[in-house]
N, C-alpha and C positions, 0 to 999 in steps of 0.2 A: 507852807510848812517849813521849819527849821530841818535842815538836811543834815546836822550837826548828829551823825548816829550816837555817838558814844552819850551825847551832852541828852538825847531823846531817852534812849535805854537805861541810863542811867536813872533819869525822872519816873520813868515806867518801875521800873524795880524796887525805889523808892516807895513808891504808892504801893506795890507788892507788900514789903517790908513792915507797911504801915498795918495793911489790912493782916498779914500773918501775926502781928504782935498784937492785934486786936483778938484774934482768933485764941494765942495762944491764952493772952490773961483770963478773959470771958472760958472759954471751952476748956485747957487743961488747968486752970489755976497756975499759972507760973508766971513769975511775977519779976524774977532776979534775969535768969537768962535772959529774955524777951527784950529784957531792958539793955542791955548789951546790942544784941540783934538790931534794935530799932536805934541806936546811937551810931552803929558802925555802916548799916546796912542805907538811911540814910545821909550819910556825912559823904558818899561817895560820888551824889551829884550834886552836892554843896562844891566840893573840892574841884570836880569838872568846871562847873558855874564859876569858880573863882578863877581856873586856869582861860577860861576864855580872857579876861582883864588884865591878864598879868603885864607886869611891868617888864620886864622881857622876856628871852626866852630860856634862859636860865631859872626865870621865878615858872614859867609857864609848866617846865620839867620838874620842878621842887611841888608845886601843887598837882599834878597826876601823878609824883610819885606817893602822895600821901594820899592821895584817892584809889593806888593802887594796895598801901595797905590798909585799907579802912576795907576795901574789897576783900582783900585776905584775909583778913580777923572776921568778915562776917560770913564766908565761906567758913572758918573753922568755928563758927556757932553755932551755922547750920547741920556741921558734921557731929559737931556735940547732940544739938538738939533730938536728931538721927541716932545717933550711938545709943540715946537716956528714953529714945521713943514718944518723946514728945511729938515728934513729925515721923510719921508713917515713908516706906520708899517710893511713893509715888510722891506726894508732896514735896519731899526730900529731891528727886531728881528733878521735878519742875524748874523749883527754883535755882537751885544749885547750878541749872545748864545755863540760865539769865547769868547769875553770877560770873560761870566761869566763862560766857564770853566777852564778858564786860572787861575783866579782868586782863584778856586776850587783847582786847581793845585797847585795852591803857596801856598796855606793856608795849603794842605796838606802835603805838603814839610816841612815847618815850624812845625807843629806837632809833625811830625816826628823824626827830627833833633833833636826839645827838649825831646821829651822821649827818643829817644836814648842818649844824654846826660846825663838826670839823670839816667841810668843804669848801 
């Protein structure tokens, strides 16, 4: 098994995202936001997946930081989604805890990366 947490969870949430935007068009009718959700909500371990090949590690830090806001825009569509009650607060906190540790993840990846750069 890939020990890769961020690069596993990432994939995991993904499949999350997929199946809640299936939920949402089927079960609320909502068809705009959703669309948003599953753009952002997936693209976030596309961007991991791409930071594993990066060409150094300046490109490695450029793509988790745009996996870290692809994370951030789908945390704020969750909170819309939340707010407009398309997602009830237990759905709402499920997913939202996956998010914000992902997010925690990538930020401290990126941390990382730059102190060990400047050393």
């Amino acid at each position: 098994m890939d020990k890769n947490i961020v690069k596993n969870k990432s994939f995991d949430f993904a499949i999350r995202i997929i199946k809640l935007y299936q939920y949402l068009q089927i079960e609320k009718k909502e068809y705009i936001l959703s669309k948003q959700l599953l753009r952002s909500g997936t693209s976030v371990g596309a961007m991991v997946r791409e930071a594993e090949h990066a060409e150094s590690k300046a490109d490695f830090i450029h793509k988790l930081a745009i996996a870290q806001k692809e994370i951030n825009e789908t945390i704020y569509w969750l909170e819309l989604m939340k707010a407009t009650d398309y997602l009830n607060q237990t759905e709402f906190e499920t997913i939202n805890k996956d998010a914000s540790e992902i997010i925690r993840l990538i930020t401290s990846i990126i941390k990382t990366t730059k102190t060990n750069l400047k050393q």
